[in-house]
C-alpha positions as CSV (number, residue, x, y, z in Angstrom):
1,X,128.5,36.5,75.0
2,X,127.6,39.3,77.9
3,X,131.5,40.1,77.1
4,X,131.1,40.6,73.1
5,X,128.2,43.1,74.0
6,X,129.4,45.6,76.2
7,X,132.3,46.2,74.0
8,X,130.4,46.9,71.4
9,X,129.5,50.1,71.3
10,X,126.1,51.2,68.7
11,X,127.3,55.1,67.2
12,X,123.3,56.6,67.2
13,X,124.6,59.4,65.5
14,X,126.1,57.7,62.9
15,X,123.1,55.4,62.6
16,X,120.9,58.7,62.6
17,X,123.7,60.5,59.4
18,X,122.9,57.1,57.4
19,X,118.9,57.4,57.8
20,X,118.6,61.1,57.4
21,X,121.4,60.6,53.9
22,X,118.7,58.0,52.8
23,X,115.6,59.6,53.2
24,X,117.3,62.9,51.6
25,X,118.3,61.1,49.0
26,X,114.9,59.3,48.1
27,X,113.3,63.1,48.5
28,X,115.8,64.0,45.9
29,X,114.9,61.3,43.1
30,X,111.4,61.6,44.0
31,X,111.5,65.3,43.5
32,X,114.1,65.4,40.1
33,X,117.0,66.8,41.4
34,X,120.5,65.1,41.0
35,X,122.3,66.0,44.4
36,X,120.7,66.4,48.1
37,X,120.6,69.8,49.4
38,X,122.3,69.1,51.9
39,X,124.5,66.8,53.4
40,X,123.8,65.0,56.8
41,X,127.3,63.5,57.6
42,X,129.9,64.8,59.6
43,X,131.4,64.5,62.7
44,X,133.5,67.9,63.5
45,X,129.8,69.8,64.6
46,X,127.5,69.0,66.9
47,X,124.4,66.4,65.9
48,X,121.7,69.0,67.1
49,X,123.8,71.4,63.6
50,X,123.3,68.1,61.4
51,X,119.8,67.6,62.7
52,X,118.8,71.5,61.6
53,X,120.3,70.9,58.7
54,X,118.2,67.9,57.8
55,X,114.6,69.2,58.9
56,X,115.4,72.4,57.0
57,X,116.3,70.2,54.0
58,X,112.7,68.4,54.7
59,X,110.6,71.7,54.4
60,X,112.5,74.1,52.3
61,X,110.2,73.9,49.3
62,X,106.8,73.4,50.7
63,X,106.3,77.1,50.7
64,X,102.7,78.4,49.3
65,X,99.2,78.4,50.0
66,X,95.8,76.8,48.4
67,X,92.5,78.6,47.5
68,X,90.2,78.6,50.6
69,X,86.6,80.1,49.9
70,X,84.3,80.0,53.0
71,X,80.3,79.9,51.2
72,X,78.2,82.4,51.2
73,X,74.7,82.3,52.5
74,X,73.0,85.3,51.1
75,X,69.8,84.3,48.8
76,X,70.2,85.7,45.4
77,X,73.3,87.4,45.6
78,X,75.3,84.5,47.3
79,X,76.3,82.6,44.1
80,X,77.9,86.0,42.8
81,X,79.9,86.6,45.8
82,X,81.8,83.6,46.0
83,X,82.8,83.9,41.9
84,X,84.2,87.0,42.7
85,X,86.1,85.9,45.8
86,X,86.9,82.9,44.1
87,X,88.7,85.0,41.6
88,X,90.1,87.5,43.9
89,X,91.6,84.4,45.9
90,X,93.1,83.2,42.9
91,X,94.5,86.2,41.9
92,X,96.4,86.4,45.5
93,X,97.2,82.7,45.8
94,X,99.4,83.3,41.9
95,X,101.5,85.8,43.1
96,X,102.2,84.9,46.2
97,X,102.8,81.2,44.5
98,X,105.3,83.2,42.6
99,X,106.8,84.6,45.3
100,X,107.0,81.7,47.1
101,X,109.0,79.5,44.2
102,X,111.9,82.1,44.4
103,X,111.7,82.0,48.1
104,X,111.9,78.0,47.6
105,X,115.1,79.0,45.2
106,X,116.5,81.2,47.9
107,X,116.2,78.5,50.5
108,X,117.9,75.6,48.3
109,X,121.2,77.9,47.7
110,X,121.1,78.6,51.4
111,X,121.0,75.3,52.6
112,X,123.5,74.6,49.9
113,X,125.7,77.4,51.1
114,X,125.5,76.5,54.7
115,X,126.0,72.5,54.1
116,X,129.1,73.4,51.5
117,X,130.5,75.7,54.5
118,X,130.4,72.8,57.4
119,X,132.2,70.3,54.6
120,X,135.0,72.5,54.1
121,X,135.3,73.1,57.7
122,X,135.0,69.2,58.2
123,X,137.9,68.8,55.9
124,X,140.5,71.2,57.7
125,X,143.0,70.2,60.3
């Protein structure tokens, strides 16, 4: 039985490809999209390339900011204040919102780009 063990040999790596693939892959239904952004298997790069791959993949699109308005303890005036920084902050928080759903588009195609490039160079001799 000892024998039977010690030859086989447990591939963490691959072990680690198969976990990462399945948690992308719930992320993707969960989120709408068809295909992962990535893909997390492949043996011609290092793991540490795969495992950048995948935690980019996990954080690309939770890019922007919530309103965050601090009261203010002035009598009279105090209720005022905060309506107008409260519409100020929302004012800022929409456009940089904005920006930061194309910087979530910019991010997909990259990670797309980079993860297309390492499966064609997986599939070369």
């Amino acid at each position: 039985m000892d024998d039977q063990e010690s030859t086989t040999e447990v591939n963490i790596e691959e072990i680690m490809q198969q976990i990462r693939g399945q948690i992308l892959a719930r992320k993707t239904a969960v989120s709408g999209q068809d295909t992962p952004v990535i893909n997390t298997e492949g043996k011609r790069f290092p793991p540490e390339f795969y495992e950048h791959l995948y935690q980019a993949a996990m954080i690309h699109n939770q890019i922007g900011i919530e309103i965050h308005v601090t009261k203010v303890n002035i009598p009279v005036i105090g209720s005022m204040l905060e309506k107008i920084r409260m519409k100020l902050h929302e004012l800022v928080v929409f456009y940089v919102n904005k920006s930061a759903a194309q910087q979530i588009q910019f991010n997909t195609h990259i990670l797309q780009a980079v993860s297309l490039i390492a499966q064609e160079i997986e599939t070369e001799n």
